[in-house]
N, C-alpha and C positions, 0 to 999 in steps of 0.2 A: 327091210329097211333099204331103202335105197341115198345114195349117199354122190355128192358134188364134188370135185375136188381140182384142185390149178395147184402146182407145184406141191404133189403132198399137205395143202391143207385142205382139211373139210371147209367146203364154204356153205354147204347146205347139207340137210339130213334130214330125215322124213319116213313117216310110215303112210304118209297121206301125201303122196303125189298122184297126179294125175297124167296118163300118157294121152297125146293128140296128137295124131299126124309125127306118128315117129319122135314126139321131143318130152320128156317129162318136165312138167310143169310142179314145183315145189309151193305149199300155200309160204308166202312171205315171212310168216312166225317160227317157221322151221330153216327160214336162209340168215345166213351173219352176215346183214345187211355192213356191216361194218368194212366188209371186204367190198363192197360195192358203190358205186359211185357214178351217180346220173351224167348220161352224156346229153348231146342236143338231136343224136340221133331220132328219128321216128319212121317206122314203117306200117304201113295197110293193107291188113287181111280183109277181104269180102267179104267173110261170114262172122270173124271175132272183131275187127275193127283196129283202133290206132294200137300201134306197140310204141313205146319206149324203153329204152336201150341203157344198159349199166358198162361202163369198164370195170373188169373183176381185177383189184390188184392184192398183189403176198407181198409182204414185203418192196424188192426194188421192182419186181416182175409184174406188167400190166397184159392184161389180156383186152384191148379194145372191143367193145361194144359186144362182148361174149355172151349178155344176159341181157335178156329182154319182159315185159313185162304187159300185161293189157289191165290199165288202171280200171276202165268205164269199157268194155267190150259190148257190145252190140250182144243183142237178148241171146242168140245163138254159143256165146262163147261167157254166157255167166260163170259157167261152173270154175273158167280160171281168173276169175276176179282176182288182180293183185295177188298170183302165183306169181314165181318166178322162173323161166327155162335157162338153160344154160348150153351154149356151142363154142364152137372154135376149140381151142388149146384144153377147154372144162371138161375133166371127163367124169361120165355119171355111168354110175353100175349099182347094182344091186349087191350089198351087205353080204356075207353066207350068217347063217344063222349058227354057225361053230364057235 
């Protein structure tokens, strides 16, 4: 299980992510979309295509543009259609199975 988290809360959990270029990618039914909240940000991968960007907030605590997203990815980067990755302040680790 690998697991998302900004100030002690889970904001994603998953047995089905995906790692790419060092960043795990969560499929979007397994993030609490609730914590997140689209910005106007976008940026451009060559091989996956447009990303758009979430602020993850907890409560008062916002983490700007921490999560990103590729709605429509270019044929190369299907596999994370509308997954979600997470950086900055988010830290993701893997569950122990204990």
């Amino acid at each position: 299980m690998i697991i998302a988290e900004y100030k002690d809360q889970i904001i994603a959990q998953s047995e089905n992510s995906i790692e790419i270029e060092n960043s795990i990618y969560f499929p979007r039914s397994d993030v609490f979309m609730s914590f997140l909240t689209p910005t106007r940000t976008v940026t451009r991968c060559p091989w996956k295509g447009m990303a758009t960007y979430f602020d993850v907030r907890v409560l008062s605590n916002v983490c700007k543009d921490s999560a990103w997203s590729y709605q429509n990815p270019k044929s190369k980067g299907r596999l994370i259609r509308c997954y979600v990755a997470f950086w900055k302040d988010i830290v993701v680790l893997k569950e122990s199975d204990d």
